[in-house]
N, C-alpha and C positions, 0 to 999 in steps of 0.2 A: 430402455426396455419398457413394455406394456404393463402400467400396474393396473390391478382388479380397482383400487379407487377412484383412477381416471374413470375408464367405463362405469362405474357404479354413480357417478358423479353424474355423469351425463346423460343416465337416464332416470336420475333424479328431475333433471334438466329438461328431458321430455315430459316424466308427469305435472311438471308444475304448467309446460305451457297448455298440457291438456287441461289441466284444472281453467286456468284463467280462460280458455277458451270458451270453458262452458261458463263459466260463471259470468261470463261476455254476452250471455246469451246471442252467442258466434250461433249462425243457422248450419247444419251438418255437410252441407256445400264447401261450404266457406271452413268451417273449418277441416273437411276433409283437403282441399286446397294446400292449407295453411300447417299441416300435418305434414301431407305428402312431402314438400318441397323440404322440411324441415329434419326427418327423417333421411331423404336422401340425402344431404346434406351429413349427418351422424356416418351414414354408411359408407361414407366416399372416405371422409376424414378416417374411422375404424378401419379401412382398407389400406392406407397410405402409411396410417401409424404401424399396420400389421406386417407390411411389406421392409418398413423402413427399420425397426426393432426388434420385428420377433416378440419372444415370449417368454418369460424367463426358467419356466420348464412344462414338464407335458401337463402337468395338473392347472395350471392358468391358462395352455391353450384349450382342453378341457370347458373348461369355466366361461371362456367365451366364448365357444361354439357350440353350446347349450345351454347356456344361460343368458349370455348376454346379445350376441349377433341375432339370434332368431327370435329375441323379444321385439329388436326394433323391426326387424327385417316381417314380424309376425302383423306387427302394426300399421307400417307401410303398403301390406298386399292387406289388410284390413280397411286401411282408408280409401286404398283406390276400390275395394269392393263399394262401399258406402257412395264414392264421389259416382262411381257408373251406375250406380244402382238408384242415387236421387237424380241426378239428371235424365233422368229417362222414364221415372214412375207418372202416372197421370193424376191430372189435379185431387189434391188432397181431401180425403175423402170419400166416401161413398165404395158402393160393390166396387165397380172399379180400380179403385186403391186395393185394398182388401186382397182381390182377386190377384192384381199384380204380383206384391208380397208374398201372397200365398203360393205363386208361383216359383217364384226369387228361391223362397225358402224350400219347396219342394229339390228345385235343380241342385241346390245346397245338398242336399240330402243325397243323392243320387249322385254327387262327386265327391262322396265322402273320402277327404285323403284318406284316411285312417285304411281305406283299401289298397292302397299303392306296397305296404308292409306290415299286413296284420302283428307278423311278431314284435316289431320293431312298436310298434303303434303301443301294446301291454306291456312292453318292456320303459318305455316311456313313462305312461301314465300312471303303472304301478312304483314309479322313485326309486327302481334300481339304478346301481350304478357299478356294477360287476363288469359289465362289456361298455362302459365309458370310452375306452382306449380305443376302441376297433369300431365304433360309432363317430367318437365324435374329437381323433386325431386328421390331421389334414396324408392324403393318397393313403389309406383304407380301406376304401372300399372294396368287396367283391361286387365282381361285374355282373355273377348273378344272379345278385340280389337287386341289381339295376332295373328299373323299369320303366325310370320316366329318362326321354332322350336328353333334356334339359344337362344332365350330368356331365356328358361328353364337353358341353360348352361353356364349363362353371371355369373360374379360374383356382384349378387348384391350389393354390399357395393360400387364396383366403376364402376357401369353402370347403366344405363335407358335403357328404349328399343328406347326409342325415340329420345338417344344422340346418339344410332348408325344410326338411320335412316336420322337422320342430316350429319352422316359422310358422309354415301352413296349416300344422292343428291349430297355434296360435291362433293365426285371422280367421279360420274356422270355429271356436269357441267365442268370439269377437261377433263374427257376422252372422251366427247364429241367433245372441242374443238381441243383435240388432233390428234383426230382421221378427223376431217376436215380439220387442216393445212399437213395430211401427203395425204389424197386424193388427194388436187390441193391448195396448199398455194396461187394459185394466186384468187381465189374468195372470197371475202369479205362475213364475216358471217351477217348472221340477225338475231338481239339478238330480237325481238320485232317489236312491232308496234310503235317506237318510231315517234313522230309527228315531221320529219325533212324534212327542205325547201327544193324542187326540185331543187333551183337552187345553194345551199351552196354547194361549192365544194372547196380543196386545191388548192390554184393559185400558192403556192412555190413547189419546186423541192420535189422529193420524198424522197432522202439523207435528206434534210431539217426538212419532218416529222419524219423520221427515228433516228433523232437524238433528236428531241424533245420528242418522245416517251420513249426514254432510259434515257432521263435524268429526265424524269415523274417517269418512273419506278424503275432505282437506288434513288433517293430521296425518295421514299417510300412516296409520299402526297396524293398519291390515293387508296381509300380502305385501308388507314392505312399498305401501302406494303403488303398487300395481295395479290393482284392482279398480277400476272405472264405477262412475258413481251408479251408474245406469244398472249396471252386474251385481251391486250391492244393493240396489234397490228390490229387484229382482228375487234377490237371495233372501233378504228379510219377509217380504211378502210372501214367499214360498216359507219359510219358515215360520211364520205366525198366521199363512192363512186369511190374508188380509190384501184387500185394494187399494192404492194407493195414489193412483192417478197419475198426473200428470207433477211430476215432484221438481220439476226443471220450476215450472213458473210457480208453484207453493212455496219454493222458496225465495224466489223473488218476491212474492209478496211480504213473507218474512221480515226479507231487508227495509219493506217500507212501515213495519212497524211502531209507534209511537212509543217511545219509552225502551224499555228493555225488550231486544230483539230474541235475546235466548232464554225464551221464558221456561223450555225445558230443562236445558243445562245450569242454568242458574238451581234450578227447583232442585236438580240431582244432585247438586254440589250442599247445599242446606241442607238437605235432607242426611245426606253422609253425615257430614261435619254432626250434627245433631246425634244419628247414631254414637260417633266415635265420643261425643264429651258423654252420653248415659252411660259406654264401656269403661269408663276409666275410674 
């Protein structure tokens, strides 16, 4: 039978090779390449094991065709966004680049899945799970709620229609953000209307969050290592209001530093420690 730990394992198994990728300072090519084939790879094996075991009742087939199939499956139409989208942009730099991306991102905009089934789309993002069963059990479907033809030619035994439209907000929340650190990495995204103080802003160095952020994001405590360090960068800069550059190669400089390389997490761990022996 299919247990939830297999799959939970395995796409444990996917963030680590994304982390080392980047931290390879792998170029987005290459590592979109090195994704792809890797990815397909998860989806073929999750398709054979699904065929060959089943499931060991509705709430785990549940759990994989909305949590688990259309994260990979969400990442895989994410990287080959990335792979078509770098081999085709014009050299780096300048209006031209700009203008491409700007483009890239427009057309993004204007195929917004999220149109294919508005209900379905709020039903999603708001983390019900009342109509689980009739989403996201395999033959389901009503056909007229059908829209895209893709459906007819899914193999139903290991698909839903609605575990692939979970993949593709996926690589749409994915290639959105992508597509805004390569327009100007120095502007800070705005995820929402999130209710934050005017005056909360980072008073330490930006090397400082730089470093806090990477070690948020190799530790995997947020979003259970889902979360891409790029998205988290993102996030914090929008949350404190702040530029942060280019954090890929800030921290490679990092690594070349002489003596103690975690000059912030050391400073945070002292500082606690210090708080905790005045409390006692």
């Amino acid at each position: 039978m299919v247990r939830s730990a297999i799959f939970n394992k395995i796409l444990s198994e996917i963030n680590i090779k994304e982390q080392d990728l980047l931290l390879d300072d792998t170029s987005l090519i290459e590592q979109s390449c090195m994704m792809i084939g890797l990815l397909q790879e998860v989806l073929i094996g999750f398709k054979e094991q699904v065929h060959t075991d089943g499931f060991v009742d509705t709430s785990q087939e549940i759990e994989f065709f909305k949590e688990v199939k259309p994260v990979v499956l969400g990442k895989l139409i994410y990287y080959n966004n990335v792979y078509r989208i770098e081999t085709t942009c014009p050299v780096r730099g300048g209006k031209l680049y700009r203008n491409y991306f700007e483009g890239q991102l427009k057309l993004l905009k204007q195929n917004n899945v999220s149109k294919l089934d508005m209900d379905f789309y709020r039903y999603y993002r708001s983390g019900r799970t009342d109509k689980d069963a009739e989403y996201f059990l395999r033959e389901q479907v009503h056909l007229a709620t059908v829209l895209d033809s893709f459906y007819f030619e899914m193999d139903k035994k290991y698909s839903t229609y609605y575990d692939h439209l979970v993949a593709r907000f996926i690589a749409q929340d994915y290639t959105y953000n992508y597509l805004l650190s390569r327009i100007d990495p120095e502007i800070p995204v705005n995820f929402g209307s999130q209710d934050i103080p005017d005056d909360l802003q980072w008073t330490g160095t930006k090397n400082a969050l730089i470093e806090l952020i990477y070690a948020l994001y190799i530790s995997g405590v947020l979003s259970h290592g889902k979360i891409g360090v790029r998205k988290m960068s993102l996030i914090f800069q929008n949350l404190f209001k702040i530029s942060l550059g280019d954090i890929h190669h800030a921290f490679h400089r990092m690594k070349d530093r002489s003596g103690k390389r975690t000059l912030f997490i050391d400073q945070l761990k002292d500082s606690l420690e210090q708080y905790m022996d005045k409390s006692l």
